[in-house]
N, CA, C and O of each residue as an XYZ file, in Angstrom:
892
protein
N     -44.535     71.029     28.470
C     -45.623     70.542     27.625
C     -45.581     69.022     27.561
O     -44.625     68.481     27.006
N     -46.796     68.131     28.226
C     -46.445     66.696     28.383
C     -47.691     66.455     27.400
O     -47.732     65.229     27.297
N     -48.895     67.082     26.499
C     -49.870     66.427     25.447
C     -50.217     67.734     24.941
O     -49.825     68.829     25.345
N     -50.785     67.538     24.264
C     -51.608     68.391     23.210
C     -53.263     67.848     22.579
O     -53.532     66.689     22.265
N     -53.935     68.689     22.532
C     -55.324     68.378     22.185
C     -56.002     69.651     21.272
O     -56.426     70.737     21.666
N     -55.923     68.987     19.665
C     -56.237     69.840     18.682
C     -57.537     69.861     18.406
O     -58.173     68.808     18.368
N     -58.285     71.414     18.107
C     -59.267     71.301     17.313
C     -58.998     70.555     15.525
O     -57.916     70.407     14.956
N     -60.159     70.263     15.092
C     -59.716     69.841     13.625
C     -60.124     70.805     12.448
O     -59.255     70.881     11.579
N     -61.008     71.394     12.276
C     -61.877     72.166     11.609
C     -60.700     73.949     11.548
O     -60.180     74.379     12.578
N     -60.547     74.610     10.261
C     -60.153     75.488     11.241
C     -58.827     75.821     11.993
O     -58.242     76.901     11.903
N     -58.417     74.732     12.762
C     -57.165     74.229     13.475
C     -55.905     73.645     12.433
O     -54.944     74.199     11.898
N     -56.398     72.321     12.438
C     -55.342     71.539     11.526
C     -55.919     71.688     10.199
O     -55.092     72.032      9.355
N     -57.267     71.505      9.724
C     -57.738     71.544      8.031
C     -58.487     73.000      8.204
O     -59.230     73.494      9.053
N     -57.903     73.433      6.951
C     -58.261     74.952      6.485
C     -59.813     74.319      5.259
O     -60.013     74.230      4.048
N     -60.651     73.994      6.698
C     -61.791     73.868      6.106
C     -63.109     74.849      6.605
O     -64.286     74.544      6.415
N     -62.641     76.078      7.277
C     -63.589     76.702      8.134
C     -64.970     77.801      6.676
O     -66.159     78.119      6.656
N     -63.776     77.948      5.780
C     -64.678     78.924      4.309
C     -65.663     77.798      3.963
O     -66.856     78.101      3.989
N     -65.354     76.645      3.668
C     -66.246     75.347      3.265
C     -67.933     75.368      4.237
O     -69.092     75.554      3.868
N     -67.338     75.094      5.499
C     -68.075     75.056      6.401
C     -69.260     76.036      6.705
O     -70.432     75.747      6.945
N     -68.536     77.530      6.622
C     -69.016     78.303      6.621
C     -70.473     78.357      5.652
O     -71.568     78.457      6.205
N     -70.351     78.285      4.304
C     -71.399     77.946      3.530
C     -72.479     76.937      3.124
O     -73.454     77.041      2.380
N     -71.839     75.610      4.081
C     -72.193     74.459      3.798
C     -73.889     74.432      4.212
O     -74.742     73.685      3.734
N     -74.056     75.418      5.176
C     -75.859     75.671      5.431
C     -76.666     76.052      4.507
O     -77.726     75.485      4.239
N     -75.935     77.675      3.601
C     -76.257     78.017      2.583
C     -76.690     76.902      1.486
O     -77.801     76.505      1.135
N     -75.811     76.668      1.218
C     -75.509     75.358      0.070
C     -77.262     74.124      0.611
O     -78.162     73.748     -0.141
N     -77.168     73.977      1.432
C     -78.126     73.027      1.842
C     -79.554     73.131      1.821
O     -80.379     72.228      1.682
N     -79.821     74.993      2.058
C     -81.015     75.326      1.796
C     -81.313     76.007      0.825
O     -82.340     76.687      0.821
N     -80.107     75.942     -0.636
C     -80.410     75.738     -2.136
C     -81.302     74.794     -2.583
O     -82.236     74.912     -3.376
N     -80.787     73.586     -1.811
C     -81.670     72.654     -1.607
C     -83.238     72.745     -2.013
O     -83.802     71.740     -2.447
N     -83.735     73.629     -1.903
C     -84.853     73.818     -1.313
C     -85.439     75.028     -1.709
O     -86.528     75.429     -1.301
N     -84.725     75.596     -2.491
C     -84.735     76.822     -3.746
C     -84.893     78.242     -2.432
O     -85.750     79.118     -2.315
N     -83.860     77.984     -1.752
C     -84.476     79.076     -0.475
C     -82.384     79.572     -0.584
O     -81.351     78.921     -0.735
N     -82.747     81.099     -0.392
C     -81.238     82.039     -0.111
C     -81.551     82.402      0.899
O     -82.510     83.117      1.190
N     -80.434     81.748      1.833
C     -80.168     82.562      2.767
C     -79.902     84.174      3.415
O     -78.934     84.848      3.064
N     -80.649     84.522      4.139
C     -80.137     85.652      5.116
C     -78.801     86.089      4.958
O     -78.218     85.058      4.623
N     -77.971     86.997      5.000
C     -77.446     87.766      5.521
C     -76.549     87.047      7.253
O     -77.202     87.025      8.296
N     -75.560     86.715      7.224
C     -75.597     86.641      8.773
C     -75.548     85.424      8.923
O     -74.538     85.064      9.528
N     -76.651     84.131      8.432
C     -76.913     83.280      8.709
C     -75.714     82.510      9.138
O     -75.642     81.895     10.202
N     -74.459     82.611      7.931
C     -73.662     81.286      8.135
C     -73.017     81.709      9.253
O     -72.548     80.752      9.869
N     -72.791     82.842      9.800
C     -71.938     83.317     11.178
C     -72.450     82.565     12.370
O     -71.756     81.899     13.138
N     -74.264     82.821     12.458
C     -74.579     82.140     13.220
C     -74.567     80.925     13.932
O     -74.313     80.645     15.104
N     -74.985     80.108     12.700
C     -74.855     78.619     12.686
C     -73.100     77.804     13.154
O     -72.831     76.707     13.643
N     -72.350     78.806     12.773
C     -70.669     78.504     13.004
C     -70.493     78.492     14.151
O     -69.555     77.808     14.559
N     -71.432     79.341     15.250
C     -71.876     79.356     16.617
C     -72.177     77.991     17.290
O     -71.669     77.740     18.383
N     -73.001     77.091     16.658
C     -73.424     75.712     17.471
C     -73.165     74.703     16.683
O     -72.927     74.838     15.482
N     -73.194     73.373     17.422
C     -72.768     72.284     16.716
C     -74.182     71.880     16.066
O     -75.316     72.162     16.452
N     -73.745     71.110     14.928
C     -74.546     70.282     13.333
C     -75.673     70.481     14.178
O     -76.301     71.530     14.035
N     -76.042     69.647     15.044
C     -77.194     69.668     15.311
C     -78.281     70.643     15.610
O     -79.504     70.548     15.506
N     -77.524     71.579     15.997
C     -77.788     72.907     16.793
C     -78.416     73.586     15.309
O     -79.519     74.042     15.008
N     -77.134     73.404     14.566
C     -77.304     74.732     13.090
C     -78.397     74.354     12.452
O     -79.180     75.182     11.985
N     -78.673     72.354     12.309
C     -79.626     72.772     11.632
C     -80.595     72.367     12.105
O     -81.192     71.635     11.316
N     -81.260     72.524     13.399
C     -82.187     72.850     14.526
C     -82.839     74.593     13.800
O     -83.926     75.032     13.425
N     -81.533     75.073     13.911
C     -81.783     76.609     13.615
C     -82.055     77.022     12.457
O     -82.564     78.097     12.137
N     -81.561     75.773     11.514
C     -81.934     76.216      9.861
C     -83.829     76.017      9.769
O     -84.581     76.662      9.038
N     -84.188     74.995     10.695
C     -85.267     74.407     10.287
C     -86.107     75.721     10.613
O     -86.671     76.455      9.803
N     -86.048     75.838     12.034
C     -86.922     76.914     12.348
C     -87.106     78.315     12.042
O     -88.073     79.066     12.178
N     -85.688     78.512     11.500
C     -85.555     79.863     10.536
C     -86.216     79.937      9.295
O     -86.657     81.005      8.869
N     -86.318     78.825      8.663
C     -86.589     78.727      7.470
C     -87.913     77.868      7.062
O     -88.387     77.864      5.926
N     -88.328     77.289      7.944
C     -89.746     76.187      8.077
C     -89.228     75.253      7.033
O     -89.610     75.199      5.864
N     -88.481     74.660      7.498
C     -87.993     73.088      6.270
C     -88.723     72.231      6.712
O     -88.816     72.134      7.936
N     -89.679     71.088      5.608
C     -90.076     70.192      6.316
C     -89.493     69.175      6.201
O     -89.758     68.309      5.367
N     -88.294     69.120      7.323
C     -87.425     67.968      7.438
C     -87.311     68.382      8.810
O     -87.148     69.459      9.383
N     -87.469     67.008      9.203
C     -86.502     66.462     11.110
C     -85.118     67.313     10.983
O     -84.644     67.857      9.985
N     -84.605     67.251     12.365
C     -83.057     67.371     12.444
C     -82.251     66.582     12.036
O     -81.169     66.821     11.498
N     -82.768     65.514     12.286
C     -81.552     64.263     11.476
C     -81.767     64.369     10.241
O     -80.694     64.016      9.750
N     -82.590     64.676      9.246
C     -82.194     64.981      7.880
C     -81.507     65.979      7.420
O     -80.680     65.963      6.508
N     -81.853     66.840      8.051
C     -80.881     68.485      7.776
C     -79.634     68.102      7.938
O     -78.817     68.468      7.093
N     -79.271     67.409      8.880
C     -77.560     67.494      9.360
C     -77.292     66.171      8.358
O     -76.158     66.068      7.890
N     -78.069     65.387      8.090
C     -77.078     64.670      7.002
C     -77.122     65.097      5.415
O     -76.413     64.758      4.467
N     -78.234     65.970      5.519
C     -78.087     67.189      4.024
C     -76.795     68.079      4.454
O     -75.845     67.778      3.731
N     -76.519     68.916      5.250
C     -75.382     69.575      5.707
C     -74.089     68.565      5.607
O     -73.313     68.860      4.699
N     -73.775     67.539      6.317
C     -73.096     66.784      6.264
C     -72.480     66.390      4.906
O     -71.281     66.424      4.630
N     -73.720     65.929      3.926
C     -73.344     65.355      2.826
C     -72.625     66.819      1.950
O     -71.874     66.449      1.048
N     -72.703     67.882      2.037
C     -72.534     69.113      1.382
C     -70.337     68.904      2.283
O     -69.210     68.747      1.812
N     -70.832     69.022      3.413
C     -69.132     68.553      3.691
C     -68.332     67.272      3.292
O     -67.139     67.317      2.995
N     -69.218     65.905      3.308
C     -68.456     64.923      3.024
C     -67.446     64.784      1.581
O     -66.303     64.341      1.470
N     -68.180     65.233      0.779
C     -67.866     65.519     -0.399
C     -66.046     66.642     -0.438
O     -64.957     66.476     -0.989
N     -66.574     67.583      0.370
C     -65.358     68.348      0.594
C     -64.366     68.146      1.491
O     -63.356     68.830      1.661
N     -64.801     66.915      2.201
C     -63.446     66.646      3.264
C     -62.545     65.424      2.229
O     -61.349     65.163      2.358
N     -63.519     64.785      1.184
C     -62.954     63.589      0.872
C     -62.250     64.023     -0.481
O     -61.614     63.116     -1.017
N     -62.250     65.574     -1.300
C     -61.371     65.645     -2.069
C     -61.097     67.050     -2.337
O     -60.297     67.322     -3.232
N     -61.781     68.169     -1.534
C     -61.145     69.223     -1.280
C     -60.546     69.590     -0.650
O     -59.509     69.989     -1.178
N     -60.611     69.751      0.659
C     -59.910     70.064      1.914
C     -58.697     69.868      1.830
O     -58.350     69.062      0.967
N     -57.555     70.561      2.733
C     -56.282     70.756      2.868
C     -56.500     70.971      4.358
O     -57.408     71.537      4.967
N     -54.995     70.125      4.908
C     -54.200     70.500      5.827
C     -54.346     71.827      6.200
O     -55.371     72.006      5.542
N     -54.071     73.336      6.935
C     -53.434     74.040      6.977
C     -51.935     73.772      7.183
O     -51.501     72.802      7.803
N     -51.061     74.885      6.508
C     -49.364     75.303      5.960
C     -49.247     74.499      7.441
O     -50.082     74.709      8.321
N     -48.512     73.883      7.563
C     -47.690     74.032      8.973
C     -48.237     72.327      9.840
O     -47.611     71.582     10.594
N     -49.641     72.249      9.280
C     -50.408     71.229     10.537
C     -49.710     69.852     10.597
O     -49.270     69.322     11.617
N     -49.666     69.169      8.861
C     -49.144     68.096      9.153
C     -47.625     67.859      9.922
O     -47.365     66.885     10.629
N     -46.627     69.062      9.593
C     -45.152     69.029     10.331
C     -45.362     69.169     11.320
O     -44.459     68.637     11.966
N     -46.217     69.692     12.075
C     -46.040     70.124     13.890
C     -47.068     68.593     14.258
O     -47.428     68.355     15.411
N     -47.332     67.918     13.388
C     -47.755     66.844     13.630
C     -46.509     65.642     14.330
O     -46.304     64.986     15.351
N     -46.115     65.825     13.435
C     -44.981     64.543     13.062
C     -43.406     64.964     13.997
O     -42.473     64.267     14.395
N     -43.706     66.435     14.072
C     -42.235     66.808     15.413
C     -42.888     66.688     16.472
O     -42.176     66.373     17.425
N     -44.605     66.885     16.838
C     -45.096     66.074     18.266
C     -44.813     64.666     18.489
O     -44.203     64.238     19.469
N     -45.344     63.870     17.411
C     -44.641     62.822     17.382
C     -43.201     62.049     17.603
O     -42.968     60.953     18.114
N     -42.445     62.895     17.104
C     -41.163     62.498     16.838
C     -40.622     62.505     18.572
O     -39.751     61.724     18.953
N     -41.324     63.559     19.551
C     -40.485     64.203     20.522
C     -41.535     63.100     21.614
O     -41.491     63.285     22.830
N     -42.483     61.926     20.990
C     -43.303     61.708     22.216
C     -44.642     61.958     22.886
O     -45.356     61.164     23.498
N     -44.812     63.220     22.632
C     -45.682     64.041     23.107
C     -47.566     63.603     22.624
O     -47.922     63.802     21.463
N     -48.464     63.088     23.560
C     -48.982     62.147     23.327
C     -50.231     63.322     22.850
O     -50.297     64.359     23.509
N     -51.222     63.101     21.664
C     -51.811     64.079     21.070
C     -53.204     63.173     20.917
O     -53.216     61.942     20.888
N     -54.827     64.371     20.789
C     -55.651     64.001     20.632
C     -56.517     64.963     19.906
O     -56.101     66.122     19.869
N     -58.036     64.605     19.118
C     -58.926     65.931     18.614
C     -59.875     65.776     19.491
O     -60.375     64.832     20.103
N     -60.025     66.954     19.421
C     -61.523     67.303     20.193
C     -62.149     68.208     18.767
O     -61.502     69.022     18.108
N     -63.227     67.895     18.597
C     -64.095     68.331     17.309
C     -65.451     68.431     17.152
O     -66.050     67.443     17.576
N     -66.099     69.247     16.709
C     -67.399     69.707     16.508
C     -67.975     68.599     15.496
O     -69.100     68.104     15.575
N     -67.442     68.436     14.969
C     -67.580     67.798     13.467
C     -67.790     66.545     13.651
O     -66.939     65.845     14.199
N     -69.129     65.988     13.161
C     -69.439     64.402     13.657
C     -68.310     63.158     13.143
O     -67.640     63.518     12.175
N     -68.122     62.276     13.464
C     -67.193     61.397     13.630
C     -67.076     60.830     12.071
O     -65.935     60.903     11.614
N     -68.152     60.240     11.133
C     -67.804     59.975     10.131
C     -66.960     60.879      9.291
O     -66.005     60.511      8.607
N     -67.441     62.185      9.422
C     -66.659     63.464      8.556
C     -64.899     63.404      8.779
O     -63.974     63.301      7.974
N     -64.944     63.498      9.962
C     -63.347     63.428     10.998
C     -62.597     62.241     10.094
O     -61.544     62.253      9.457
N     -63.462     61.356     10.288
C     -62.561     59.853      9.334
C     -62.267     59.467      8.236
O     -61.575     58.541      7.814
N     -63.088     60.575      7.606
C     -62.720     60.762      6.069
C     -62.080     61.769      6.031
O     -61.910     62.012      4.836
N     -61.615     62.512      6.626
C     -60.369     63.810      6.449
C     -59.347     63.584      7.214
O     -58.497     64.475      7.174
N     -59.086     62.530      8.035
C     -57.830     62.215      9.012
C     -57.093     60.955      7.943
O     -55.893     60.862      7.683
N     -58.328     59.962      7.389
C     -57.220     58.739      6.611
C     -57.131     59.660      5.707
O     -55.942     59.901      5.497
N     -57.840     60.303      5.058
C     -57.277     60.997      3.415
C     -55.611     61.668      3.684
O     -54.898     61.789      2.688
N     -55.070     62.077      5.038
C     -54.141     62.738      5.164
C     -53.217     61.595      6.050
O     -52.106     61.888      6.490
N     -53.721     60.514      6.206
C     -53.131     59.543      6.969
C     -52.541     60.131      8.573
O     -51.402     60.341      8.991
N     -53.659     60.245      9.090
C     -53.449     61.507     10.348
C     -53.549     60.876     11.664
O     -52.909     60.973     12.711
N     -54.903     59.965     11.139
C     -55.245     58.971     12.354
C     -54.264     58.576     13.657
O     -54.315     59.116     14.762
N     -53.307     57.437     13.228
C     -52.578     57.055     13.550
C     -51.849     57.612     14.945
O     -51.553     57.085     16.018
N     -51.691     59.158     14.288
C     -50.720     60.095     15.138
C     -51.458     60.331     16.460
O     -50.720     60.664     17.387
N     -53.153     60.196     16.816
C     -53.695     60.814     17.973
C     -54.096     59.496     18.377
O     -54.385     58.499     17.716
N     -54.041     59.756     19.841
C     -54.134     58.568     21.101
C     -55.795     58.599     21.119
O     -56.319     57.609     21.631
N     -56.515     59.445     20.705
C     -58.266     59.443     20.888
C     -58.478     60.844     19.852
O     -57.803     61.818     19.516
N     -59.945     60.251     19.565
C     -60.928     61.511     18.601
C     -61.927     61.421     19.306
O     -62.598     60.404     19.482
N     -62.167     62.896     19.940
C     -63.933     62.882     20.441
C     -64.638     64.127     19.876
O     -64.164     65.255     19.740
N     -65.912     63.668     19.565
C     -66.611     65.019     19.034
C     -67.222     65.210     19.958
O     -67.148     64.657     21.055
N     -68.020     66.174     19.537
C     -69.115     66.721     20.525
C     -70.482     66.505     20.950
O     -71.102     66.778     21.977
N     -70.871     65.736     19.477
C     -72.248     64.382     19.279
C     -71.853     64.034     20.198
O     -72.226     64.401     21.313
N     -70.757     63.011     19.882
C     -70.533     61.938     21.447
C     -70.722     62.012     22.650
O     -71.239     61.136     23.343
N     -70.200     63.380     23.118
C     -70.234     63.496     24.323
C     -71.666     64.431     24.572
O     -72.029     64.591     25.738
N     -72.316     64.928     23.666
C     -73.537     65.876     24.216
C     -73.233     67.064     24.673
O     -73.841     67.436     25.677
N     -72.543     67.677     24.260
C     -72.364     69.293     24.460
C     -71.389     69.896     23.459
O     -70.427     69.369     22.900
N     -71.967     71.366     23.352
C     -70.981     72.163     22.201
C     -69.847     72.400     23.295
O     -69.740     72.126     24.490
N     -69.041     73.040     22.336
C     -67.700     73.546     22.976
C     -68.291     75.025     23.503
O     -67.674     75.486     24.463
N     -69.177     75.659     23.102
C     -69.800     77.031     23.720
C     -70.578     76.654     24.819
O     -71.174     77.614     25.308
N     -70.817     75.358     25.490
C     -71.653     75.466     26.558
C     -70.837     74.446     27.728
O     -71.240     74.148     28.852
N     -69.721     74.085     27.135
C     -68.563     73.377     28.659
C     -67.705     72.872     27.695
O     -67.671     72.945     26.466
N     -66.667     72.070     28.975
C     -65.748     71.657     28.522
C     -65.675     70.181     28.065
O     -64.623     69.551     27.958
N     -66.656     69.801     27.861
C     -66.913     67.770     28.298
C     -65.636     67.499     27.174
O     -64.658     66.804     27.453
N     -65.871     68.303     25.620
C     -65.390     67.294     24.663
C     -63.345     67.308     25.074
O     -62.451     66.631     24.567
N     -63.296     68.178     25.959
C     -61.835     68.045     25.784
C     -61.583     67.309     26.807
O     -60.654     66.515     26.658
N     -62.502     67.325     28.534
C     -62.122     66.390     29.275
C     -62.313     65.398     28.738
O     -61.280     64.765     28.952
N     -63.259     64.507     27.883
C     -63.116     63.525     27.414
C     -61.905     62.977     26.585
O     -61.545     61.806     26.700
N     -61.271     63.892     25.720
C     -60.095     64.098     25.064
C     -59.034     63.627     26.006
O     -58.314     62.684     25.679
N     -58.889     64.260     27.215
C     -57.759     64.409     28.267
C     -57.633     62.460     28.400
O     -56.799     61.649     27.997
N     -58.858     62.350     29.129
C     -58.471     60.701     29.194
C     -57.886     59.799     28.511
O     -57.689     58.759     29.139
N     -57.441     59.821     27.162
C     -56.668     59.031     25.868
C     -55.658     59.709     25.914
O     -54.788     59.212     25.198
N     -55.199     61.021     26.637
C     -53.273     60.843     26.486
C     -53.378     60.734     28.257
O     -52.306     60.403     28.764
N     -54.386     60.940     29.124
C     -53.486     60.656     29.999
C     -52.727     61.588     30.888
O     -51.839     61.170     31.631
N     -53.018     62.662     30.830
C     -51.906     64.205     30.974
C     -53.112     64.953     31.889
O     -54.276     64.651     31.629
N     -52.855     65.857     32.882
C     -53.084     66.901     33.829
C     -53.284     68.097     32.631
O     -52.714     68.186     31.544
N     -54.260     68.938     33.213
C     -54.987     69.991     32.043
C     -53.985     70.964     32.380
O     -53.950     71.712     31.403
N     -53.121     71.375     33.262
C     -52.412     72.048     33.261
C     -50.984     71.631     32.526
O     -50.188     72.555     32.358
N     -50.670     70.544     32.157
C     -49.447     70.206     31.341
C     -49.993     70.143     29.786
O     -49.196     69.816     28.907
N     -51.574     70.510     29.402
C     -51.788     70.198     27.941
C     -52.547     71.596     27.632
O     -53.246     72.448     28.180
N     -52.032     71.317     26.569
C     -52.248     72.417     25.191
C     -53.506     72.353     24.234
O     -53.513     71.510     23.336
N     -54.527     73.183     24.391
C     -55.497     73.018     23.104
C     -55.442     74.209     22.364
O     -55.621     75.350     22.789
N     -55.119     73.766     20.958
C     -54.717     74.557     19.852
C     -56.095     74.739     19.266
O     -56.327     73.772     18.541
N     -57.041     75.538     19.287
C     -58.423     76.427     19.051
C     -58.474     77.349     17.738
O     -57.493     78.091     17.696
N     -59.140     77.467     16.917
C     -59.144     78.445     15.998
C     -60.455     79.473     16.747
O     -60.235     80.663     16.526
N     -61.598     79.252     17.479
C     -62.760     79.451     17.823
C     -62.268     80.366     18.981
O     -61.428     79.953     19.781
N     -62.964     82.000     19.084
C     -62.543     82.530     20.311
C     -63.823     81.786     21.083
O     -63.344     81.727     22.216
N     -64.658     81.405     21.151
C     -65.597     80.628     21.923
C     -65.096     79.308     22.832
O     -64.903     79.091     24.029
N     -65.011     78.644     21.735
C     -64.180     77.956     21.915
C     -62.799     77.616     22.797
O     -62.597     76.705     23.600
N     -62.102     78.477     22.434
C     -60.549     78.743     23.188
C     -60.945     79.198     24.208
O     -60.613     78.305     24.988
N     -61.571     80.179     24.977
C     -62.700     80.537     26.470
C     -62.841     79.460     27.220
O     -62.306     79.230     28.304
N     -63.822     78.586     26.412
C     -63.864     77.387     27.443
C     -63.041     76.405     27.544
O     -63.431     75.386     28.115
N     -61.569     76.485     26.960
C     -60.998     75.428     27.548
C     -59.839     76.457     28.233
O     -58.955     76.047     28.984
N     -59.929     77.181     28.027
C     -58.820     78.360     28.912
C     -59.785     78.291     30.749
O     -59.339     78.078     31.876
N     -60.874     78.518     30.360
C     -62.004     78.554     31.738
C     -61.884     77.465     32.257
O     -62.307     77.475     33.413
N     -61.323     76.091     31.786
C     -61.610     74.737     32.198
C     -60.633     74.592     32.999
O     -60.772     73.918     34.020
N     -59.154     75.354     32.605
C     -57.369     74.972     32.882
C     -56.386     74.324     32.378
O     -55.304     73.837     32.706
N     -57.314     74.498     31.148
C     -56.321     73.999     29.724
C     -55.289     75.068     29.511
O     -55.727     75.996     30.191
N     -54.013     75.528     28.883
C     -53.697     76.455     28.371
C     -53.675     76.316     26.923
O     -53.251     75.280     26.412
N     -54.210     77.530     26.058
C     -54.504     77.422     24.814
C     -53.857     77.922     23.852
O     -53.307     78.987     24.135
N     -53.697     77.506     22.688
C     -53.233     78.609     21.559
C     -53.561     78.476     20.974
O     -53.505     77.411     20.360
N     -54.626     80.139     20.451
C     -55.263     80.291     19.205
C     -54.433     80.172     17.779
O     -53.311     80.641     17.585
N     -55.014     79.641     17.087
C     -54.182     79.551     15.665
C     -55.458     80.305     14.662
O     -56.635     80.009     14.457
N     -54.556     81.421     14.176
C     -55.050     82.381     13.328
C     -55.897     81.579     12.181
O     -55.681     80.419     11.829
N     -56.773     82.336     11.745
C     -57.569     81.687     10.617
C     -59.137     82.368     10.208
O     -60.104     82.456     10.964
N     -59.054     82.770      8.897
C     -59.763     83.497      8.869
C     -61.285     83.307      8.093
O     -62.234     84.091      8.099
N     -61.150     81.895      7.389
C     -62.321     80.948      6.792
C     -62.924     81.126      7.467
O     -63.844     81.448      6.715
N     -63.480     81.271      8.767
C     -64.644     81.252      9.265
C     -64.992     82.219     10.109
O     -65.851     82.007     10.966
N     -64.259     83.637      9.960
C     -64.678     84.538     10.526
C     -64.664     85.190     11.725
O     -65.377     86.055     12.234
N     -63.712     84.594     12.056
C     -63.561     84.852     13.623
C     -63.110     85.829     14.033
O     -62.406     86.130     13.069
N     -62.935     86.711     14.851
C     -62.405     87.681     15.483
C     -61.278     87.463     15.899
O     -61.113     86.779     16.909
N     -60.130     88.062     15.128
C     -58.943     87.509     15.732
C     -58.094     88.267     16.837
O     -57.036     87.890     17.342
N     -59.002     89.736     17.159
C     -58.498     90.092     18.602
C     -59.141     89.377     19.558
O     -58.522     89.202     20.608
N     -60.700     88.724     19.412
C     -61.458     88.549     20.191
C     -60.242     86.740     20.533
O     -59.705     86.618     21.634
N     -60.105     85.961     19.760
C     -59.358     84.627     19.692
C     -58.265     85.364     20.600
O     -58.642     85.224     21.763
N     -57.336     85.929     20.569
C     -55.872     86.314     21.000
C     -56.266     86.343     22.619
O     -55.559     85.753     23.436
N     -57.608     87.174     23.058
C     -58.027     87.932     24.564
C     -58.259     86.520     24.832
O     -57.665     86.358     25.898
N     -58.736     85.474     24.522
C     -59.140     84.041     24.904
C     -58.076     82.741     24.747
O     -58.445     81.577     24.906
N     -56.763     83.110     24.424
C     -55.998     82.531     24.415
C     -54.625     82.584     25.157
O     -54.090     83.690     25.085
N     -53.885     81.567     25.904
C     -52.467     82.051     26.518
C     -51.361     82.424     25.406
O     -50.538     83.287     25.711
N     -51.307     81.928     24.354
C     -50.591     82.743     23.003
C     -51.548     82.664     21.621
O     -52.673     82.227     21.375
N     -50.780     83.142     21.070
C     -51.997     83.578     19.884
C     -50.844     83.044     18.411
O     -49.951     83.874     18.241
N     -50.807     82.236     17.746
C     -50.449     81.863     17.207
C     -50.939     82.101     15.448
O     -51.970     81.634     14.964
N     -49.743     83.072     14.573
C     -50.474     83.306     13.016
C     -49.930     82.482     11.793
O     -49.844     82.835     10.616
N     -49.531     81.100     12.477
C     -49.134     79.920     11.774
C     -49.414     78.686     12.640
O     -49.941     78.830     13.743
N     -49.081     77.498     12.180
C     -48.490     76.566     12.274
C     -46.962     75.848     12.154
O     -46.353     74.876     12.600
N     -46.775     76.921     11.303
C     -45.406     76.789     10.344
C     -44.435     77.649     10.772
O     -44.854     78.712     11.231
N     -43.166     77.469     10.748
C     -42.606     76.420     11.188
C     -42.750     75.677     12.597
O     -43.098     76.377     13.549
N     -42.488     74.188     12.828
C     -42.982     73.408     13.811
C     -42.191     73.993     14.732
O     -42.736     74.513     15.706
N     -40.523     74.025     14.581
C     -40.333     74.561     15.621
C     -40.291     75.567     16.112
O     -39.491     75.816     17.014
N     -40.950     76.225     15.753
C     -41.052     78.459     16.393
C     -42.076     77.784     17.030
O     -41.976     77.751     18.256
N     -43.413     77.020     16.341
C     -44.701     76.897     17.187
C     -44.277     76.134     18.886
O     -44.747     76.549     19.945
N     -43.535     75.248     18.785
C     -42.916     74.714     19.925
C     -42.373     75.396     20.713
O     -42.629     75.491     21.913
N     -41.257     76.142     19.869
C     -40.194     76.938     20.973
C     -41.275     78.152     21.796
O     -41.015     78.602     22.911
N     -42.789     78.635     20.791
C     -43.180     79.632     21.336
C     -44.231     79.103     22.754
O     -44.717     79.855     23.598
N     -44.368     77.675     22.679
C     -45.059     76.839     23.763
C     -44.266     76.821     25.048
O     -44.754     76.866     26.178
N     -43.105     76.757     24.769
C     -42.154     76.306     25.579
C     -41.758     77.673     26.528
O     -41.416     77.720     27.710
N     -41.884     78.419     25.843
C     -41.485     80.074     26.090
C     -42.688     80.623     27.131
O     -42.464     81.274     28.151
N     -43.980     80.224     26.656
C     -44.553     81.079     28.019
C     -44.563     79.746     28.869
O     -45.435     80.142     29.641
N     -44.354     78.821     29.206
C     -44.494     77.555     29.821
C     -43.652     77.863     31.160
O     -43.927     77.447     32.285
N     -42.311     78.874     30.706
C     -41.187     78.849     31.193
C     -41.031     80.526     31.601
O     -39.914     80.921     31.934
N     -41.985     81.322     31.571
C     -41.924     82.695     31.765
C     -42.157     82.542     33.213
O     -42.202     83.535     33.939
């Protein structure tokens, strides 16, 4: 294992239940209840995408760029004094660190959000690059751009790096790309966690402790 490249959402912050509702929440807004289903959907595509899909589901008369910074603002609020780490994220942080091992995010989640939940945990620091998926113009369900972009800031061959995925969608396409992956269990946002395990090279139901998560990297690395 010569890098690592984390999702953030989900992955390292057990913010996926937040997220999950944050559409709901937005088209309260607007004295309108959501569907049934809806927030599953939307957990499907990136900001832009969801509320592309809120608009037309629901006939909002707002652009896309207002929806996603109504959505947005429904998260900013919760990255800047609710949100938590998941058990385990910040230590397997700081023993990547400790051992070298050069680390980056790849994230759905537009860039201001990311920067108010990485300094609140003083996280920054630790990753060589942050790329979302705005940036680069594609979800993680339709290629791999945001992690090759990722790859270039440590520097590392996709076969020596690790992307740690909560998303079985997700974890697919960077397993399809020649990443090797490990799903990290999590259940805020609904995911299928046989469907995550079939899309992942290990399947991981912590973070915690750093070193089992390591030793268990190291273990199929070496099978």
């Amino acid at each position: 294992m010569k890098a690592v490249i984390f999702d953030l959402d989900g992955t390292l912050l057990d913010s996926m239940g937040i997220w999950r509702h944050a559409g709901e929440i937005y088209l309260r807004s607007f004295g309108i209840e959501a569907e049934p289903g809806m927030s599953d959907e939307i957990l499907k595509l990136t900001i832009r995408g969801g509320a592309e899909y809120i608009i037309k589901r629901y006939g909002l008369p707002v652009m896309p760029e207002e929806a996603v910074r109504g959505i947005n603002g429904v998260m900013e609020r919760a990255y800047a004094h609710d949100i938590l780490p998941k058990e385990g994220a910040l230590e397997l942080i700081k023993e990547l660190e400790r051992r070298g091992i050069p680390m980056a995010v790849a994230t759905a989640t537009d860039r201001y959000l990311v920067d108010i939940a990485l300094r609140r945990f003083d996280m920054a620091r630790c990753f060589a690059g942050i790329v979302t998926c705005t940036e680069v113009g594609v979800g993680k369900r339709d290629g791999a751009d945001v992690y090759e972009a990722a790859l270039k800031f440590i520097g590392a061959q996709k076969a020596d790096c690790w992307v740690f995925e909560d998303s079985p969608h997700a974890a697919l396409t960077a397993l399809k790309a020649g990443f090797k992956v490990a799903g990290v269990k999590d259940i805020g946002g609904g995911n299928d966690q046989a469907e995550l395990k079939a899309c992942s090279s290990i399947y991981l139901e912590s973070l915690s402790p750093a070193a089992a998560v390591l030793s268990a990297l190291e273990k199929y690395e070496n099978k």
